[in-house]
PLY file of the C-alpha trace (Angstrom):
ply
format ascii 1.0
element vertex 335
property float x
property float y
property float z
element edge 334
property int vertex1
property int vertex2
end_header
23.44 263.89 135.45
26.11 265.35 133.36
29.12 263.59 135.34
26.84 260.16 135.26
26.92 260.90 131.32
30.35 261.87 131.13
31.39 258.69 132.83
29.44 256.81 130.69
30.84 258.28 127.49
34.19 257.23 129.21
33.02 253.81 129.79
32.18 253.24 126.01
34.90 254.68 124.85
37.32 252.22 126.99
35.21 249.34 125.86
35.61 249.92 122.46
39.72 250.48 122.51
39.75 247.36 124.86
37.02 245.22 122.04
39.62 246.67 119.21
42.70 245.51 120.90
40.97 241.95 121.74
40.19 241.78 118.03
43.78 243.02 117.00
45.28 239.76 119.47
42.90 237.44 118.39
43.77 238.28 114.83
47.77 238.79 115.53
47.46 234.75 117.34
45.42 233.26 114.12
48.45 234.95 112.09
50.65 233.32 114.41
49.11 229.96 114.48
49.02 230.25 110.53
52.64 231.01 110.26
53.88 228.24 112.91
51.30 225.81 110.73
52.94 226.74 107.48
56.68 227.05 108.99
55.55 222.72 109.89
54.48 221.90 106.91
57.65 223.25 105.06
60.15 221.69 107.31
61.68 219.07 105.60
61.38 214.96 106.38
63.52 212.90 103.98
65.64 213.27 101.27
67.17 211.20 98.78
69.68 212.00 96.68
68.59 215.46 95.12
64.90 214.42 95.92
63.08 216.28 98.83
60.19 215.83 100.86
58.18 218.00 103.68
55.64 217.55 105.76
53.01 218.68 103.40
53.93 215.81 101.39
53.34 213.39 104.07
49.81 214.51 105.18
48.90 214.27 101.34
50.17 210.85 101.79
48.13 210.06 104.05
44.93 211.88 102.76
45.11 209.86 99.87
46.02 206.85 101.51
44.90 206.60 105.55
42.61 209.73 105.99
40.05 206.75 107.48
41.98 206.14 110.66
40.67 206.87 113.27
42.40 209.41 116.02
45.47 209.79 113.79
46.37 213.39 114.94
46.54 211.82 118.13
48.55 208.36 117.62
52.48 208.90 117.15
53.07 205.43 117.30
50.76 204.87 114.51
52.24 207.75 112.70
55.59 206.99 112.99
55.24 203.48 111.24
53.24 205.34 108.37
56.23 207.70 108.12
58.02 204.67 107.72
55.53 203.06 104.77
56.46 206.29 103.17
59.65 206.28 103.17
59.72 203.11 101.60
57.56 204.15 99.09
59.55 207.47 98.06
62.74 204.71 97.66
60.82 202.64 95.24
59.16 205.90 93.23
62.72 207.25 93.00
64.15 204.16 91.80
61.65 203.39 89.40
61.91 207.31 88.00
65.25 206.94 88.08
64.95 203.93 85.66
62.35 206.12 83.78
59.58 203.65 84.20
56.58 205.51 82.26
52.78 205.02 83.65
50.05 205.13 80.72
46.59 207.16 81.28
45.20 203.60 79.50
46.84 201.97 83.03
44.95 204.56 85.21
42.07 204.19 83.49
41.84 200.13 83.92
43.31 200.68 87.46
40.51 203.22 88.63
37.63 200.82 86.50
38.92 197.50 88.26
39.03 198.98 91.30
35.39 200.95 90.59
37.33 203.86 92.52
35.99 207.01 91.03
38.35 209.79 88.96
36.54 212.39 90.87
37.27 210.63 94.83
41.23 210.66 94.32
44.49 212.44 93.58
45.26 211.26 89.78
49.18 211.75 91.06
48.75 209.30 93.86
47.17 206.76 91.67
50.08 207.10 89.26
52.78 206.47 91.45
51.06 203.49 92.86
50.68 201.75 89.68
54.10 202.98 89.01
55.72 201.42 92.48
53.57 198.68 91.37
54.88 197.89 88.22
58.18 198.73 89.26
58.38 195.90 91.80
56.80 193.38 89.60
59.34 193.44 86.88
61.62 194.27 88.76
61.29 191.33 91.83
57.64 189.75 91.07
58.40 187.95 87.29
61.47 187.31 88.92
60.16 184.66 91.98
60.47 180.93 90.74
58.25 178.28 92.66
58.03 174.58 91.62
54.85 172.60 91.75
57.42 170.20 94.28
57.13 173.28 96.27
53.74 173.85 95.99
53.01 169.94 96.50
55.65 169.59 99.61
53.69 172.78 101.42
50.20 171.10 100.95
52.09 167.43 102.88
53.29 169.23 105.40
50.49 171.37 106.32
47.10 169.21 106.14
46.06 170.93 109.03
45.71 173.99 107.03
43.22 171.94 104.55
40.65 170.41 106.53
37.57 171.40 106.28
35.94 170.65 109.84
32.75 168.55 110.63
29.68 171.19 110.14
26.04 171.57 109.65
23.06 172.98 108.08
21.15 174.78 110.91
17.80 176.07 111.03
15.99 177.59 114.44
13.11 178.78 116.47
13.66 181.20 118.77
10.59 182.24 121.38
11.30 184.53 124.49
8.61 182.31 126.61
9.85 179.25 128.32
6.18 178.44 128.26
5.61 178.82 124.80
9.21 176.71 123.78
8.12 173.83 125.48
4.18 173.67 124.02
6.08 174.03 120.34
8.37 171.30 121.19
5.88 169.01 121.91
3.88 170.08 118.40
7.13 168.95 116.89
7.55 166.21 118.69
4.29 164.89 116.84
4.32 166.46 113.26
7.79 167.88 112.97
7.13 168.46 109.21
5.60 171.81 110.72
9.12 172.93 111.69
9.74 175.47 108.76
5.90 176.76 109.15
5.75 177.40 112.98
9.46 179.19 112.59
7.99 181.33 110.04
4.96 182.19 112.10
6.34 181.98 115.71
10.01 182.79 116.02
11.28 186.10 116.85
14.80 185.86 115.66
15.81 187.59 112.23
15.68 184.20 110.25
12.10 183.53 110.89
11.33 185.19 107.03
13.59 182.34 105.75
11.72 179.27 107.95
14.34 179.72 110.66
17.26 179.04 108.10
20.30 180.30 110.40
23.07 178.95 107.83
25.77 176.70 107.87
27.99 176.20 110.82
31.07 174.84 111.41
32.70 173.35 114.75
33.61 175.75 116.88
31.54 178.98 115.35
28.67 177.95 118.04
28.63 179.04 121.45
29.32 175.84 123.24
26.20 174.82 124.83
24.55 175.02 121.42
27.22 173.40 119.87
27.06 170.16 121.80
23.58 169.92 121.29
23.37 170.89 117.76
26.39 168.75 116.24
24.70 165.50 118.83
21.39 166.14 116.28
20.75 163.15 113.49
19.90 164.81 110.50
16.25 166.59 110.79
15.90 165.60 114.56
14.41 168.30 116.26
16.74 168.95 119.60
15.76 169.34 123.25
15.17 173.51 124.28
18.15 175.57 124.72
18.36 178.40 127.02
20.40 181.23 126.28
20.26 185.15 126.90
18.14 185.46 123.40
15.30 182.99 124.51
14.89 179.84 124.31
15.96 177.71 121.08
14.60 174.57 119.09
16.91 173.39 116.81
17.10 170.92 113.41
19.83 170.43 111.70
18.87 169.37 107.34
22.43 168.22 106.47
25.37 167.38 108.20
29.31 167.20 106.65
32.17 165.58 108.29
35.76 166.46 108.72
37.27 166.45 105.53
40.83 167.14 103.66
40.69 169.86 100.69
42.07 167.80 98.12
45.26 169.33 96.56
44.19 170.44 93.25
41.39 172.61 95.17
43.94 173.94 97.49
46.81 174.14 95.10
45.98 177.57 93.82
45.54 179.14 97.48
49.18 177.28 98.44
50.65 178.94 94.88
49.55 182.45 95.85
50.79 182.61 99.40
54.04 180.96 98.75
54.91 183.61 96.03
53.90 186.47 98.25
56.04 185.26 100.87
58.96 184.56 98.36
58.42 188.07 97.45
58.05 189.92 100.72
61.42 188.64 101.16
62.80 189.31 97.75
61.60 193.03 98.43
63.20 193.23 101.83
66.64 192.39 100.51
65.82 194.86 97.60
64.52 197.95 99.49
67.95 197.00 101.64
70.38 197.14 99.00
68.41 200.76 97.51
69.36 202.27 101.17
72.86 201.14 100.63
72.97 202.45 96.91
71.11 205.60 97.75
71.64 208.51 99.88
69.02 208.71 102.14
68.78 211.04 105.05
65.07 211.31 107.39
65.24 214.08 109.55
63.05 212.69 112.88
62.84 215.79 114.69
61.22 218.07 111.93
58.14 215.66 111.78
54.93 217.45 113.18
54.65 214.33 115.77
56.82 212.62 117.85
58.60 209.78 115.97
58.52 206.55 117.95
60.69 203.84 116.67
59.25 199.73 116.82
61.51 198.69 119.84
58.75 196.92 121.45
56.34 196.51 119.07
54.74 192.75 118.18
55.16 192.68 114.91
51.28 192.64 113.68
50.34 195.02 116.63
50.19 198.45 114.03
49.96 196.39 110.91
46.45 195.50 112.03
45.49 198.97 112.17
46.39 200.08 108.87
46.64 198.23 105.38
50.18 199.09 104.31
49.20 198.63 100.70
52.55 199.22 98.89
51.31 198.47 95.69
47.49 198.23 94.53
46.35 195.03 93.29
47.29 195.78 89.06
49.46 193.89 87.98
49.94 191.14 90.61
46.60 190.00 90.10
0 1
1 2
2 3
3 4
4 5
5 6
6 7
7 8
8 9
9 10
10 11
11 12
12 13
13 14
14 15
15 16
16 17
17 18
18 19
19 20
20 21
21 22
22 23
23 24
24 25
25 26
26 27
27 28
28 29
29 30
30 31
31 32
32 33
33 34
34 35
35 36
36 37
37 38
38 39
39 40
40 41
41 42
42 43
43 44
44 45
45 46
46 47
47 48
48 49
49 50
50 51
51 52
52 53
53 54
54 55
55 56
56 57
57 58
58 59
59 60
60 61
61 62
62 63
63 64
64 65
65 66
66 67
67 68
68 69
69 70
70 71
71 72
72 73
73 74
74 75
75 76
76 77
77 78
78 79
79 80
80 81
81 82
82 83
83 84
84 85
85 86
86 87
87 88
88 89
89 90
90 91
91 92
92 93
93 94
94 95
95 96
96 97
97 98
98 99
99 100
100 101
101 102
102 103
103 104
104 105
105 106
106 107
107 108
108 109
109 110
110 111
111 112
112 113
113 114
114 115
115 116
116 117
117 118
118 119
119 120
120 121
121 122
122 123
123 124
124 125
125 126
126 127
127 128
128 129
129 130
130 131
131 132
132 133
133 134
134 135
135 136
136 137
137 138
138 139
139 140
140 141
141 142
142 143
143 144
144 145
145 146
146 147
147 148
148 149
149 150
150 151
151 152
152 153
153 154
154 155
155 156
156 157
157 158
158 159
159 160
160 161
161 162
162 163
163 164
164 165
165 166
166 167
167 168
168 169
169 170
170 171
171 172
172 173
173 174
174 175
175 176
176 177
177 178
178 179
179 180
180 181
181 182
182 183
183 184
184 185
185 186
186 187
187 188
188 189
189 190
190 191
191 192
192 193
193 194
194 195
195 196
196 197
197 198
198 199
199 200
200 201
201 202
202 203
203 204
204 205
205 206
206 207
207 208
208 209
209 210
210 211
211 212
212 213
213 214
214 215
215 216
216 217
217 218
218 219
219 220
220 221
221 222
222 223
223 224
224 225
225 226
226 227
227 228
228 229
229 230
230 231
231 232
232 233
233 234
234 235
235 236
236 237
237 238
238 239
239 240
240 241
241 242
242 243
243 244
244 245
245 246
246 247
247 248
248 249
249 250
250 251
251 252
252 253
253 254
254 255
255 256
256 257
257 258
258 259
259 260
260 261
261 262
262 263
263 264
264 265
265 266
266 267
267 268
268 269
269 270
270 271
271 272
272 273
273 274
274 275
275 276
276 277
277 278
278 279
279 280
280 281
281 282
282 283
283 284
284 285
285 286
286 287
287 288
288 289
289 290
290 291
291 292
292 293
293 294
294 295
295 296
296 297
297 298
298 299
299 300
300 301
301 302
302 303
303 304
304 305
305 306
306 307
307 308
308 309
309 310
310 311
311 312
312 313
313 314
314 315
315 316
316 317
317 318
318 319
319 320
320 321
321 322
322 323
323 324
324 325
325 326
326 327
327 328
328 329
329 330
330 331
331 332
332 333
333 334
């Protein structure tokens, strides 16, 4: 009894020197892991001139910015070209501090109210050098940009395909699950199809039913196809044959029908004004940001980022673009 005790005094006694040492590497590898983490985020990323930037920096970016996107930790592709929105964006801040370009709290204020983003939900610092970068490039490039109404009027000739508004209608449905049941309706119809509206309200199952079977207007091409043919083949409150699809089975009546149409000019002109500027000044900004990497001394360091930089060799040119909105300036002043 004494030995069995003995050994069990031993026993504890190991198991608490082995739990303490367990505890002691557990807490020595969380040390670790906090050091490495830290020794990351100080490494630095980009410099210009006297101006530094870390890795801290960049995740802040992209808290305030892209902290939505899904599986980021995961995506170096995706990173990289964010590194590279950033980098852009720490040119034109520098520039524009350089130049001593002064932001107003009045500006924030009408910034964070016409965007109803809340003071509480963001970094006041990021919001600043937005409207800063902002206002930079607009006085700097955007008042800048000269476009002609000859312009304006030689885009809208050239492009009438851009302007035509395609042959649609006003569609209204019933929608039953019972083959049975579709074809006793469409004779009811057949004979009083006044009762359309009524019977959708009190027979279909589809969401419209609450609003007599009003689906909305359609125009060519936003129908599946065997709908469409039947539909757009309707005179105006004819009630069409049944149409089987995997919802049920369809009646259809079409209230109003539009053809195809051109936009006239002064409708479109505005539309034609603001996309021709923006492209005017997407290129105005390339050749700028260009010649402030020739004026500047810029240096990225690639291999200190906490992912694997990938360059765009390869990449289709909206294939990352449509993942992220690379937002270099929030709608202020170009609005």
């Amino acid at each position: 009894m004494k030995r069995l005790k003995y050994l069990l005094f031993i026993f504890i006694i190991l198991l608490y020197f082995n739990c303490k040492d367990n505890v002691n590497k557990t807490k020595e590898k969380t040390e670790e892991s906090i050091k490495q983490h830290q020794t990351i985020s100080n490494k630095l990323i980009l410099k210009i001139n006297n101006k530094k930037y870390f890795n801290r920096n960049l995740k802040n970016f992209i808290n305030s910015y892209h902290l939505d996107l899904p599986n980021l930790e995961k995506n170096d592709k995706l990173n990289s070209r964010i590194f590279d929105f950033f980098v852009e964006n720490k040119i034109v801040l520098y520039k524009a501090e350089q130049e001593q370009l002064n932001i107003t709290q009045q500006e924030i204020d009408d910034y964070l109210k016409k965007t109803n983003i809340s003071k509480d939900s963001i970094i006041q610092n990021s919001i600043k050098d937005s409207i800063k970068i902002q206002k930079y490039l607009y006085l700097k490039i955007y008042t800048n940009l000269k476009l002609s109404n000859k312009e304006i009027q030689e885009y809208y000739n050239q492009h009438h395909n851009e302007f035509t508004k395609k042959a649609g209608v006003v569609l209204y449905q019933i929608l039953v699950k019972n083959k049975e049941k579709a074809i006793k309706i469409r004779g009811e119809l057949k004979n009083s199809p006044e009762k359309f509206n009524e019977i959708a309200k009190q027979e279909s199952v589809s969401s419209e039913a609450n609003k007599n079977g009003l689906m909305g207007y359609f125009e060519k091409g936003n129908l599946p196809k065997d709908m469409e043919n039947v539909v757009f083949s309707l005179k105006t409150n004819e009630i069409s044959p049944i149409v089987e699809s995997s919802y049920g089975y369809h009646i259809f009546k079409v209230v109003k029908k539009t053809r195809e149409r051109l936009i006239f000019f002064s409708s479109a002109k505005d539309n034609i004004k603001d996309k021709l500027l923006s492209e005017k000044f997407q290129i105005a900004y390339n050749e700028y940001l260009s010649d402030l990497k020739n004026e500047l001394n810029i240096l990225v360091f690639y291999k200190n980022l906490y992912f694997t930089y990938k360059n765009k060799k390869g990449e289709q040119s909206d294939e990352i673009k449509q993942n992220i909105s690379f937002n270099l300036f929030p709608d202020y002043y170009f609005n």
